[in-house]
C-alpha atoms as one frame of an Amber mdcrd trajectory, in Angstrom:
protein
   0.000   0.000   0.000   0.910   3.634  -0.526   1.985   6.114   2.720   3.632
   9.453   2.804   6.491   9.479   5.453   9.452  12.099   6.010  12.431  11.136
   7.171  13.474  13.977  10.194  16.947  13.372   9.462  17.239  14.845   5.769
  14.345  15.919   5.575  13.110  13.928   2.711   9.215  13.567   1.836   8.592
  10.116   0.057   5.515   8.309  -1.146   6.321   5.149  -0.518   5.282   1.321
  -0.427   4.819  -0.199   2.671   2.853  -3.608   4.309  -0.183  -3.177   5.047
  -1.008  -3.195   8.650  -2.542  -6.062  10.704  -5.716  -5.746  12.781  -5.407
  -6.322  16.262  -7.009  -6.268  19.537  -9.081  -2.683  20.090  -8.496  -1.245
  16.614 -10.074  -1.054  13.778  -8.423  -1.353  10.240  -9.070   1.584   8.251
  -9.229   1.878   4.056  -9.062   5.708   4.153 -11.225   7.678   1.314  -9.735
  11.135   2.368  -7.097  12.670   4.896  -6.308  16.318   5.263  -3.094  18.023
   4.856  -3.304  20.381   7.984  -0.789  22.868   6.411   0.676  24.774   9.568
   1.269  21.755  11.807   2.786  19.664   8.934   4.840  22.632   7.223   6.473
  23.046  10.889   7.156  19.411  10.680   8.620  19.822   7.590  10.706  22.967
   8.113  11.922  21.298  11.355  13.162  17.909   9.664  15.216  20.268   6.833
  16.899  21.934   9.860  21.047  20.454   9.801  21.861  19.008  12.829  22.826
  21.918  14.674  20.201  23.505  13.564  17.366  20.822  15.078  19.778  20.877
  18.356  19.524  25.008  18.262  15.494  24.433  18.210  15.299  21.686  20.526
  17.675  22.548  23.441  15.886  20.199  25.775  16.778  17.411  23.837  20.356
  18.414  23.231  20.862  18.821  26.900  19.938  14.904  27.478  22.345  14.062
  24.323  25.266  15.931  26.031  24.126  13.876  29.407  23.976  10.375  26.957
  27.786  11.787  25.781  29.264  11.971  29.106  28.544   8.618  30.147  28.602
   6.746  26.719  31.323   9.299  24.693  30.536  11.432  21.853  30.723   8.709
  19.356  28.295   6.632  20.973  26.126   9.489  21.822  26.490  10.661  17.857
  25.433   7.391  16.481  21.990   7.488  18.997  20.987  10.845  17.918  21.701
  10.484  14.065  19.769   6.749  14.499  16.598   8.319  16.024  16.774  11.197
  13.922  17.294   8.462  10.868  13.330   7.851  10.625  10.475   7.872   8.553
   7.437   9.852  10.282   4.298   9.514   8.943   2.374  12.463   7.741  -1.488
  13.042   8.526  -3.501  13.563  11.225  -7.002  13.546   9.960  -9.138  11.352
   7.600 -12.234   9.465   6.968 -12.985   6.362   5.347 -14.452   2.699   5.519
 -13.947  -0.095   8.167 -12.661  -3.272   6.420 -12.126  -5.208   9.710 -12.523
  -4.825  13.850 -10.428  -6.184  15.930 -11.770  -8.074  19.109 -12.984  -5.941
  21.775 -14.237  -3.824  19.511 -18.513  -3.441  19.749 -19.144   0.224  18.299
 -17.958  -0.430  14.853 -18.671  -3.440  12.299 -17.020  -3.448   8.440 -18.372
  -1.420   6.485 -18.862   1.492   8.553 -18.418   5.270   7.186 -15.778   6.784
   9.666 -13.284   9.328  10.790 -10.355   9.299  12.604  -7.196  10.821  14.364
  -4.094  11.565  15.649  -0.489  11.180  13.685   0.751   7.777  14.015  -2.415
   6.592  12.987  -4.608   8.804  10.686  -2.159   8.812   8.178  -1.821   9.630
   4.554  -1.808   6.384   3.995  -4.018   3.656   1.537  -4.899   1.688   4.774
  -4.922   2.631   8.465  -4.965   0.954  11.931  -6.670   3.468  14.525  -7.589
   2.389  18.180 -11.482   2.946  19.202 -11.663   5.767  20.713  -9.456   7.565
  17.988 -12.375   7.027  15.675 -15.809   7.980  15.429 -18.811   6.823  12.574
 -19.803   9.534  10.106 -23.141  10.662  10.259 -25.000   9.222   6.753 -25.529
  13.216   5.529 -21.778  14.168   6.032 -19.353  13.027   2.578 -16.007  11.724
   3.324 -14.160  14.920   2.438 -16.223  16.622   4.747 -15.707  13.628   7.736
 -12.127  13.843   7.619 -11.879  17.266   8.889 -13.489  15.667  11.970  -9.882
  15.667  13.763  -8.865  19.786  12.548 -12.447  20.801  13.774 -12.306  19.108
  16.931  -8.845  20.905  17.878 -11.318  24.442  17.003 -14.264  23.136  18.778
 -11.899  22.169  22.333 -10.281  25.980  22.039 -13.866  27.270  22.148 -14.707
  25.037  24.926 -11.335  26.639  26.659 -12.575  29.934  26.666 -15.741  29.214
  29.315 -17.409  31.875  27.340 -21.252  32.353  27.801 -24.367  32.732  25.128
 -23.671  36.574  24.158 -20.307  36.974  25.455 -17.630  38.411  22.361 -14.753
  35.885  21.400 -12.204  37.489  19.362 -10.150  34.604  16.983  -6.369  35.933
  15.885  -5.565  34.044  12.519  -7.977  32.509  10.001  -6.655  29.763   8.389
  -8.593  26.386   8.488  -8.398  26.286  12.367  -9.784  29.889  12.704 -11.996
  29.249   9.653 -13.976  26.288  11.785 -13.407  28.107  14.878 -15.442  31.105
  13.752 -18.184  28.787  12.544 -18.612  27.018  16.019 -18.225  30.205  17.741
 -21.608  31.175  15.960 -22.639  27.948  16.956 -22.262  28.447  20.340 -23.857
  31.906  20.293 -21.023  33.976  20.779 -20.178  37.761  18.949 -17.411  37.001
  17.052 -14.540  39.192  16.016 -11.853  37.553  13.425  -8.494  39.138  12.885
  -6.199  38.109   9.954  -3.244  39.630   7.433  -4.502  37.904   4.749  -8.043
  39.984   2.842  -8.801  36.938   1.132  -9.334  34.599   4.702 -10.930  37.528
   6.464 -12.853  37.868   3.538 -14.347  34.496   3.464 -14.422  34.132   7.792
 -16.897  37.396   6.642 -19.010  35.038   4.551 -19.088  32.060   7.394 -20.241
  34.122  10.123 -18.302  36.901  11.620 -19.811  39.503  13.164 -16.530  42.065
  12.661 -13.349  41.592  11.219  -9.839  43.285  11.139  -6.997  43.034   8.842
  -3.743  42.896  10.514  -1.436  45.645   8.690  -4.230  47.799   7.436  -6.588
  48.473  10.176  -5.726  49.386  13.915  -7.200  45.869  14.904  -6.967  47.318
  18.724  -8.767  50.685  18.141 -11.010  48.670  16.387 -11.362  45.907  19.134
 -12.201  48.751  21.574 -15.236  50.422  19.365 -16.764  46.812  18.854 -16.804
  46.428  22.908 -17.455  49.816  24.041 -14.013  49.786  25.471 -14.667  46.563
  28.009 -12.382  44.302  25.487 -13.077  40.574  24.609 -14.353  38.224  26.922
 -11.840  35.644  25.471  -9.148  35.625  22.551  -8.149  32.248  20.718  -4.867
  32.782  19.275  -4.574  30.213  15.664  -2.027  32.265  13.988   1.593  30.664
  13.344   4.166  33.412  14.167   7.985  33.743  14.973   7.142  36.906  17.013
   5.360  37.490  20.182   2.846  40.216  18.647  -0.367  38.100  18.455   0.313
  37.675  22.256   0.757  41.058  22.758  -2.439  41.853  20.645  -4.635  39.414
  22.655  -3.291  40.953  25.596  -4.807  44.198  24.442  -7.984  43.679  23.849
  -8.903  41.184  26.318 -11.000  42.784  28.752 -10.162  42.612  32.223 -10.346
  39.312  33.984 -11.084  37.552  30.537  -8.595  34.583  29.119  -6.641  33.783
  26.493  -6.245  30.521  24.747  -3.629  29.575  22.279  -3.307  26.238  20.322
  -1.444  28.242  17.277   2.027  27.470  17.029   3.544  31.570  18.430   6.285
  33.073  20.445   4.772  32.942  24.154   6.799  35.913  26.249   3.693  36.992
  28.333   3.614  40.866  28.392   3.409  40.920  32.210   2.853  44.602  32.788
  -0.771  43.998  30.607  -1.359  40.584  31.779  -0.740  42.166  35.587  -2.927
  44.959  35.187  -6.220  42.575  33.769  -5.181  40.147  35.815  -5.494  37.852
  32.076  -5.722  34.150  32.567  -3.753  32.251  29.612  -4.189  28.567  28.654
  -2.111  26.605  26.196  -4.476  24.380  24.787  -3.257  20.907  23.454  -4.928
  18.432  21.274  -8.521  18.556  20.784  -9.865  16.921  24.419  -9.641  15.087
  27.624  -7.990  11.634  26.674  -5.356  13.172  24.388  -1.875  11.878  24.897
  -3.665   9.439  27.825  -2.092   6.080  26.563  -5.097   4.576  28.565  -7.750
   6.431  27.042  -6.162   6.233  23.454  -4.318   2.657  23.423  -5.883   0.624
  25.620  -9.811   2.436  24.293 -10.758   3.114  28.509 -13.234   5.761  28.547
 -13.334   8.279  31.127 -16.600   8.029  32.837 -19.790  10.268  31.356 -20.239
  12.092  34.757 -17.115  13.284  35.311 -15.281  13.938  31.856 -18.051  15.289
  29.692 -16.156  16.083  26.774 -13.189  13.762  25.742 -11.678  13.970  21.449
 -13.918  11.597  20.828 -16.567  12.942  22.197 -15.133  16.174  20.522 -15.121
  14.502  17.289 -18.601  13.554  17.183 -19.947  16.654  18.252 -18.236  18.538
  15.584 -19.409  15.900  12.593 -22.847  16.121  14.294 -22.536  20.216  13.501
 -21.654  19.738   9.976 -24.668  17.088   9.099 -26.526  19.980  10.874 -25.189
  22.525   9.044 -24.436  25.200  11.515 -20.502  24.136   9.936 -19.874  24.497
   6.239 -16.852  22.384   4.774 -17.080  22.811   0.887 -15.936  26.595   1.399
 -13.133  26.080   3.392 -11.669  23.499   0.317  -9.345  24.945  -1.715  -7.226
  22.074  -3.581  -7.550  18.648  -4.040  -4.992  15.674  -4.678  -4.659  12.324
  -5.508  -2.773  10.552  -2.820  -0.358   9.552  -6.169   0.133  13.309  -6.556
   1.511  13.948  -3.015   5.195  14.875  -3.225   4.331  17.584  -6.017   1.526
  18.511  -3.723   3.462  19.409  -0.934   6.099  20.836  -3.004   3.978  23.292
  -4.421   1.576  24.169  -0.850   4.877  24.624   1.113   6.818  27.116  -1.921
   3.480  29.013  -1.859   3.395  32.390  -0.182  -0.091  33.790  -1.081  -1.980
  32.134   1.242  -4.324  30.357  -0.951  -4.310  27.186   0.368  -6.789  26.008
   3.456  -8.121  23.112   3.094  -6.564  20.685   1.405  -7.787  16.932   0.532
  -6.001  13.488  -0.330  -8.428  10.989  -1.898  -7.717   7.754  -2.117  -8.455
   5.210  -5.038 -10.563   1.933  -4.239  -7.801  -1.052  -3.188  -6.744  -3.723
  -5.351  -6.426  -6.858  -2.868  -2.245  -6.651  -3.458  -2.538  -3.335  -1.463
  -3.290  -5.038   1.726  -1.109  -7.690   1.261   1.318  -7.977   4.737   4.597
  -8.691   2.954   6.465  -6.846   0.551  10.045  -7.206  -1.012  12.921  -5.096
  -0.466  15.688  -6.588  -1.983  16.279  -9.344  -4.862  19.016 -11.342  -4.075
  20.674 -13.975  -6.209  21.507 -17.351  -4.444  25.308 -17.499  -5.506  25.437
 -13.962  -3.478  24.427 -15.733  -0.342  26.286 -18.706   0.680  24.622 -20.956
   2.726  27.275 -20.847   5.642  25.816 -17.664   6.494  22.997 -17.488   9.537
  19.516 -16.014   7.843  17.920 -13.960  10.460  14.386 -12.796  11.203  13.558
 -10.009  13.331  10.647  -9.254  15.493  10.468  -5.298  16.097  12.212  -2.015
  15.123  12.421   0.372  17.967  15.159   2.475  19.297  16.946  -0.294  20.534
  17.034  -2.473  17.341  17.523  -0.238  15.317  20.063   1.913  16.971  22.053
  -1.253  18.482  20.903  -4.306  17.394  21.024  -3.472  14.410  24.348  -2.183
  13.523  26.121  -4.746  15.109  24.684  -7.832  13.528  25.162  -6.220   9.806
  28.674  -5.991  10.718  28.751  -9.959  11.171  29.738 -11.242   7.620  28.125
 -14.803   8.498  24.707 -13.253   8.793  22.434 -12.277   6.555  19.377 -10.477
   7.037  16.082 -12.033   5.734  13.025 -10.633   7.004  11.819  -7.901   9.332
   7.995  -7.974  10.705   7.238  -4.769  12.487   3.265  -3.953  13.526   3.285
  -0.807  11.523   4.842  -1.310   7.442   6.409   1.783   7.983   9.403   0.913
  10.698  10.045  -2.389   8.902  10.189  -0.905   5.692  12.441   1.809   6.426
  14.977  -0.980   8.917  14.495  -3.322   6.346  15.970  -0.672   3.750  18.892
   0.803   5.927  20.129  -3.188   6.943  19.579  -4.753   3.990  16.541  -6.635
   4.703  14.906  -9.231   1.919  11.481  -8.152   3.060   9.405  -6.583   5.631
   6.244  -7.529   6.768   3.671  -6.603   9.564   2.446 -10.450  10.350   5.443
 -11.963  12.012   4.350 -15.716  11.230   5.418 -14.632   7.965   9.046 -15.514
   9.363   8.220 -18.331  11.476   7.060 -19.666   8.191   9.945 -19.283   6.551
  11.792 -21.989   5.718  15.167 -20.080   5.228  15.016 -18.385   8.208  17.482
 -20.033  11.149  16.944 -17.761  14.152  14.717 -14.734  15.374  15.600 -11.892
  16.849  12.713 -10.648  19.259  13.077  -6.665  20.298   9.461  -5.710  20.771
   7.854  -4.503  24.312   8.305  -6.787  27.023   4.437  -8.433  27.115   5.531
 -10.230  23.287   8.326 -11.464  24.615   7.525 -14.681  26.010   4.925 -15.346
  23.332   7.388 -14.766  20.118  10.171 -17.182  22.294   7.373 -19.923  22.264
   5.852 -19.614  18.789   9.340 -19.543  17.681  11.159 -22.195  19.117   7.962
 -24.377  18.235   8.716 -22.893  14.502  11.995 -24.849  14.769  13.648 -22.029
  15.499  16.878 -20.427  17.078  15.854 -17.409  19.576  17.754 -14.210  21.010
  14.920 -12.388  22.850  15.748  -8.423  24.551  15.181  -9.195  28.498  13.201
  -9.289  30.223  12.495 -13.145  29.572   8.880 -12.912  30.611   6.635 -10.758
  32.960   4.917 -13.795  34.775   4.742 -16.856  36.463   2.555 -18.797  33.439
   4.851 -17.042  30.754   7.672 -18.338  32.369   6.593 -21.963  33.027   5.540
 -21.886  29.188   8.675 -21.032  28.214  10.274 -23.657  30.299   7.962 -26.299
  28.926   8.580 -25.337  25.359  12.090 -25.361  25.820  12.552 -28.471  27.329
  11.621 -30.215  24.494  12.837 -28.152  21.563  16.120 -28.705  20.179  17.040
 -25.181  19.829  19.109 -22.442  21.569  17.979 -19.540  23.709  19.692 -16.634
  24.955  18.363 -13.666  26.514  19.772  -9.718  26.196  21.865  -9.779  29.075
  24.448  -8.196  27.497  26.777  -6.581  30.543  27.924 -10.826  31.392  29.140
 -10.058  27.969  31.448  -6.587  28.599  35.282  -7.265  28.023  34.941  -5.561
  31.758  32.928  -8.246  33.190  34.760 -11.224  31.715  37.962  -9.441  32.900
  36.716  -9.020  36.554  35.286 -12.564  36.347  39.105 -13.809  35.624  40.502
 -11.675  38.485  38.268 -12.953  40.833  38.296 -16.559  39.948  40.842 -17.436
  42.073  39.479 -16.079  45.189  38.236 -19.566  47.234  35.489 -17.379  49.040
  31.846 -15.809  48.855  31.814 -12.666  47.334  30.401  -9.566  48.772  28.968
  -7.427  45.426  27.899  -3.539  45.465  26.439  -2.557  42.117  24.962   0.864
  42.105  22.630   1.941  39.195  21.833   5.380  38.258  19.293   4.785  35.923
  17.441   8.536  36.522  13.965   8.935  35.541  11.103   7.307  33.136   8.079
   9.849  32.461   4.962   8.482  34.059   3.081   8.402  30.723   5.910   5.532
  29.921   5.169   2.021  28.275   7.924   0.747  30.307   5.748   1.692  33.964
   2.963   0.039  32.443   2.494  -3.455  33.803   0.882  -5.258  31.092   2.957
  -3.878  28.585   6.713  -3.188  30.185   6.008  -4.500  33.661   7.539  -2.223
  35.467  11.143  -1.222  35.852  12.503  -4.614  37.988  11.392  -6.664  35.710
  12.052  -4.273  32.915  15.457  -3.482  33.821  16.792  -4.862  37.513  16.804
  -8.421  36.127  20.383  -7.044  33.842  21.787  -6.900  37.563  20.233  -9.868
  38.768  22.005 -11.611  36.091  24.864  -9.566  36.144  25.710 -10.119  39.764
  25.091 -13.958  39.456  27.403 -14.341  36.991  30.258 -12.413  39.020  29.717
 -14.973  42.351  29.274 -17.901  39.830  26.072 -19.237  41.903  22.163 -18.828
  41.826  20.633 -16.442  43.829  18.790 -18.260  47.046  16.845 -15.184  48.781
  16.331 -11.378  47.971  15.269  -8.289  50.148  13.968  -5.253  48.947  12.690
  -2.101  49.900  12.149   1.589  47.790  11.606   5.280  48.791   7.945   5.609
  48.783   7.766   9.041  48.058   3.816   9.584  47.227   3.101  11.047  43.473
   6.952  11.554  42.633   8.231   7.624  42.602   7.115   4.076  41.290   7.248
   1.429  44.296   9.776  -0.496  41.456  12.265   3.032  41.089  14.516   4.226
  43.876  15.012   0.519  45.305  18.281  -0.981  47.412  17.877  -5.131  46.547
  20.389  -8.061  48.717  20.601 -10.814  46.769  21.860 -13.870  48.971  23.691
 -16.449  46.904  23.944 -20.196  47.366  27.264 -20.602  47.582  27.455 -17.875
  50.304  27.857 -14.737  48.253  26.030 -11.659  49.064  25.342  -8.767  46.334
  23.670  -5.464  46.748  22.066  -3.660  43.852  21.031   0.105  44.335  18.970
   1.007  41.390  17.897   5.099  41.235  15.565   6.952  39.620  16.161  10.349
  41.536  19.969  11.096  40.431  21.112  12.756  37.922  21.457  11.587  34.596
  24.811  13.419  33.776  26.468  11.647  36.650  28.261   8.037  35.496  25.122
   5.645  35.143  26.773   2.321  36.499  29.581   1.449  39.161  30.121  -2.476
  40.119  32.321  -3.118  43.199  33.787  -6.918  43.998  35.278  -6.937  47.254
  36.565 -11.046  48.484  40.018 -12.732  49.112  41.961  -9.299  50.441  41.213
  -8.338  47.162  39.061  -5.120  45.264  37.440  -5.034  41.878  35.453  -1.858
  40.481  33.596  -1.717  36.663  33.031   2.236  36.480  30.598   2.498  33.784
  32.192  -0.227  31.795  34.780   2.053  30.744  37.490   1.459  33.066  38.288
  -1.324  35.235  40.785  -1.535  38.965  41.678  -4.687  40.277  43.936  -3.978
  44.016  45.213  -7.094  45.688  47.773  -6.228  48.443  48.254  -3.033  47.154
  49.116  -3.865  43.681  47.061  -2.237  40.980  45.886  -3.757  37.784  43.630
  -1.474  35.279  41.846  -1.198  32.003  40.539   1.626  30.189  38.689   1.446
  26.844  38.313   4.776  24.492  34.580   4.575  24.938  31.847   2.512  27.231
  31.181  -1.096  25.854  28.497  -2.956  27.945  28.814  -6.379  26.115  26.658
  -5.849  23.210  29.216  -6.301  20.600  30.371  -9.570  21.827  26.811 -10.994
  22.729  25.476 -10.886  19.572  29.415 -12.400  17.810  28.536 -15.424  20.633
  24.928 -15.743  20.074  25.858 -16.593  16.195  29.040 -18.318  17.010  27.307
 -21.044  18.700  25.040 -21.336  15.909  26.904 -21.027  13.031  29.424 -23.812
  15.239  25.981 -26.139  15.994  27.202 -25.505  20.162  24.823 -24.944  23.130
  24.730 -21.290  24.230  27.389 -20.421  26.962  24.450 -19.289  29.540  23.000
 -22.376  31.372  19.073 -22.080  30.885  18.664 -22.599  34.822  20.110 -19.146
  34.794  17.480 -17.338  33.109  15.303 -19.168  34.718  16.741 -17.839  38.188
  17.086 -14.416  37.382  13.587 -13.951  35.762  12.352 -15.851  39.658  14.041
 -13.509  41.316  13.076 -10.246  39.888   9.556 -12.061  40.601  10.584 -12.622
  44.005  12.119  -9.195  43.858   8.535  -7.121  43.386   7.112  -9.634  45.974
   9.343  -8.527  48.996   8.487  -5.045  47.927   4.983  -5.816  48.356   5.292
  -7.754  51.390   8.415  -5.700  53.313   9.889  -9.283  53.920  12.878 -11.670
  52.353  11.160 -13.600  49.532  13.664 -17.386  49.238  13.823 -18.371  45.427
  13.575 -21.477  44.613  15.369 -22.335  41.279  15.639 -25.934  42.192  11.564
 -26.722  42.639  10.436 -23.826  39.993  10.268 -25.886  36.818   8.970 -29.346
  38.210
């Protein structure tokens, strides 16, 4: 199927092909009839992804500040690579569109096939042949509304929850700075609502035609004194509210809302404009201003939107979807008029000229533009595409043929770029749940072919091994469909997030023939193996301090959300778990926990000291922090036994001290074991040997981060018993 994606890194706009995506549980798959180009957000986007690299870090100084932190504890190269390999993506385009449901995913009771719908948000009402949008990101289209007019649903909800902003009464004046589509449905729902509406815009033409939808007064910015103006219209009291929709550089439409607000009244601004609040005016009316985001309660809620939770009736009256509806239901009323507000159409095929030609244009002439969409041919849903021919003389069949299982950050930006530096593997397919990742990993590694159904590679005959790097609840799923496949499996920890996974696993395992190792890569650090040969000598328990400074994970995270990342122990503590039972060389026996509770700030699973009790005696402590800061070293392993010292700073420099003698190694930049992981993982294959990590150990440390968020729960020692778990 056909998408339109920018990469932010050269700023490239492509139509492209990509697989068509996969329904799933709570979304509904999409064949889109129309999307709208909304020109101001997507031009930023666009201006933003042709800035050089110094110029996006000049724009976004919050982010630079966390690359410079990522520098000083990985090293500029490292730090480099990250930001170039996130930067190195294709973003899909669109925001808004309508069209027809080919298929529901379970859960799903609103919507059947067939249905006439809109939809939102970027990510998933794309410019794109064929959508997947979650349920409450889509709405059904009233019977008297056409598709061009539904799939402004999304741009009119964003004016409809600025209006709703205000708190304005029936009779009170709005005033609305910029008329462009936003202001151009804004004004029409203001009239709606029974408000006096004044419109203010530089451009004759848009106040012109804001005249002809509604307004009651206009201004244009340049030419008339839009403030002298203001002040005849309301007898010198000023506007009861001011929506800002302009796009500016400068603070002036600000500064001009500031002025003829009346005292006491509030200004809301979704447009993209400089916000230094004139204090001295703002002091004097005592002005309230609200940034306004999205287009209502639920937006950016990964609960609301993902998971399709409503917020209860009562209590959250309006939420976007709610939004959504409400707007359609004033177009099939007609108190909203579309067809005047459409300026240019395309064909989805004409895109890249398209936006060639709306973002050279300085006139001002387009508003509303449309993407239509041509009926499918059955190929254009079809999961799999090829990216690559290759002839079978160019690939020798002592190579490893690899499928992977999920694109993110972490496959892409380490995964990734290790393995294509193997010269035994070759890459053969990629299966990602949206075309558009796999397509565009598929093309930078040299993938055969992407897909978005992953049996696609269990199926595969000439695949060997898969690589699994999706969330954490796939995990133990993809290790048991594929080892059942006859496959080879390297899975990213954690191993599994529960009890059943984990017995599953073990059951499958038992009696499959094939390897498994799991991402627990720091075991594999030239640092680690290094201490591990110190050490080895010493004929006593061990006494381990390894302190993590892992700082911060937004609330909003995946990775906090138990069904999905489980939490940060079993997200992330298990590397130490592992880490630490490698170093004594035994299985961990009993563990202790306890975390600073700190109401509203902290997780339970972040700021958390662990003992680990060993069976052969050894005693490890891992402090793992939330609350530190990121710029300070993020890792420091200390090995005290046998009158003798060990310390891993960061995995960049290594002391050994026995009886005052000094042994050390220093490496240019960090290495935490990736490298060599992935080298062994295809070793063993490629050499038909069992993996060098005993099973029973994965099994062990996956218990005991179990056991782990259990004595957090309970405030006691939790024993783990390895031995018993599997029988």
């Amino acid at each position: 199927m056909k998408q339109l994606v920018q990469n932010f890194k050269s700023g490239g706009l492509k139509l492209i092909e990509v697989p068509a995506p996969q329904v799933k549980l709570g979304g509904l798959l999409v064949q889109n009839v129309n999307s709208v180009v909304s020109i101001g957000t997507e031009k930023l986007m666009m201006d933003f992804a042709k800035k050089s690299l110094l110029g996006k870090a000049l724009a976004r100084p919050d982010l630079t500040r966390q690359v410079i932190d990522f520098a000083k504890n990985e090293g500029l190269l490292k730090a480099y690579q990250q930001a170039t390999s996130r930067l190195d993506n294709l973003t899909p385009l669109g925001y808004s569109s309508s069209g027809v449901v080919l298929d529901v995913g379970e859960g799903i009771n609103d919507f059947k096939k067939g249905d006439r719908v809109a939809c939102a948000r970027g990510g998933f009402a794309s410019h794109a042949e064929v959508i997947l949008v979650p349920e409450n990101l889509c709405v059904k289209a009233p019977d008297n509304v056409a598709f061009e007019s539904a799939a402004f649903a999304t741009v009119g909800a964003i004016a409809l929850h600025s209006i709703r902003l205000c708190e304005a009464s029936l009779g009170d004046r709005v005033a609305i700075i910029g008329l462009g589509l936003l202001g151009q449905l804004a004004v029409q729902i203001a009239k709606a609502a029974g408000y006096q509406v004044f419109g203010v815009d530089s451009d004759p033409g848009k106040v012109s035609l804001a005249n002809q939808l509604g307004l009651d007064d206009s201004a244009i910015a340049g030419k008339d004194d839009v403030i002298c103006k203001s002040e005849s219209i309301t007898k010198g009291h000023g506007f009861d509210a001011v929506i800002i929709l302009a796009s500016a550089s400068s603070n002036e439409p600000l500064e001009v809302a500031a002025e003829i607000c009346r005292h006491k009244g509030k200004i809301v601004v979704p447009g993209m404009v400089k916000l230094d609040v004139p204090r001295q005016t703002f002091y004097q009316k005592e002005l309230s201003l609200v940034v306004s985001k999205g287009w209502g309660a639920g937006f950016d809620d990964p609960i609301y939107e993902l998971k399709g939770i409503d917020y209860p009736h009562a209590y959250v009256r309006w939420t976007e979807r709610k939004n959504m509806e409400q707007f359609l239901d004033l177009v099939s009323e007609g108190k909203v008029q579309i067809e005047p507000l459409i300026t240019h159409k395309f064909k989805i095929d004409e895109a890249e000229s398209a936006y060639k030609t709306m973002t050279e244009d300085k006139s001002g002439q387009f508003i509303g533009v449309l993407f239509s969409y041509n009926a499918l041919e059955k190929e254009s849903l079809a999961p799999r595409i090829q990216l690559m021919k290759i002839a079978k003389t160019e690939k020798p069949k002592r190579k490893t043929n690899v499928g992977l299982i999920g694109a993110g950050a972490f496959a892409t930006g380490t995964m990734l770029p290790l393995i294509k530096k193997l010269s035994s593997v070759n890459s053969r397919g990629i299966a990602t749940a949206t075309g558009l990742t796999g397509k565009h990993a598929g093309d930078k590694f040299g993938f055969e072919y992407c897909t978005t159904d992953y049996k696609e590679l269990l199926n595969d005959p000439e695949i060997d091994c898969i690589l699994i790097a999706t969330r954490h609840d796939l995990h133990a799923g993809f290790v048991t469909e594929s080892l059942k496949h006859g496959k080879d499996v390297f899975v990213e920890k954690p191993l599994a997030l529960t009890h059943d996974e984990l017995k599953k696993i073990i059951a499958v395992y038992e009696e499959s023939p094939h390897r498994l190792m799991v991402g627990f890569n720091r075991r594999f650090s030239p640092f680690t193996q290094k201490a591990k040969e110190l050490i080895s000598g010493i004929g006593e328990p061990l006494v381990i301090n390894c302190r993590v400074n892992a700082g911060p994970v937004p609330k909003e995270s995946w990775v906090h959300d138990s069904s999905q990342g489980g939490g940060r122990i079993l997200g992330e503590v298990c590397h130490f778990v592992d880490l630490t039972q490698f170093l004594t060389g035994s299985l961990p026996i009993k563990v202790f926990a306890e975390s600073l509770r700190e109401a509203g700030i902290y997780n339970p699973d972040e700021n958390v000291v662990i003992t680990i009790t060993f069976a052969n005696g050894s005693l490890a402590s891992v402090t793992y922090i939330a609350n530190g800061d990121k710029s300070f070293p993020r890792e420091r392993v200390e090995i005290f036994g046998g009158g003798s010292v060990c310390v891993i700073e960061n995995y960049k420099s290594l002391v050994f001290t026995h009886k005052s003698k000094k042994k050390k190694m220093r490496a240019f930049s960090k290495d935490s074991g990736h490298k060599s992981e992935f080298a062994t993982f295809f070793s063993a294959i490629e050499q038909g040997q069992l993996m060098p990590v005993d099973f029973k150990e994965y099994i062990s440390t996956t218990l005991a981060t179990f056991c782990i968020e259990e004595s957090l729960s309970k405030g006691v020692p939790v024993n783990v018993d390895v031995m018993n778990y599997s029988k």
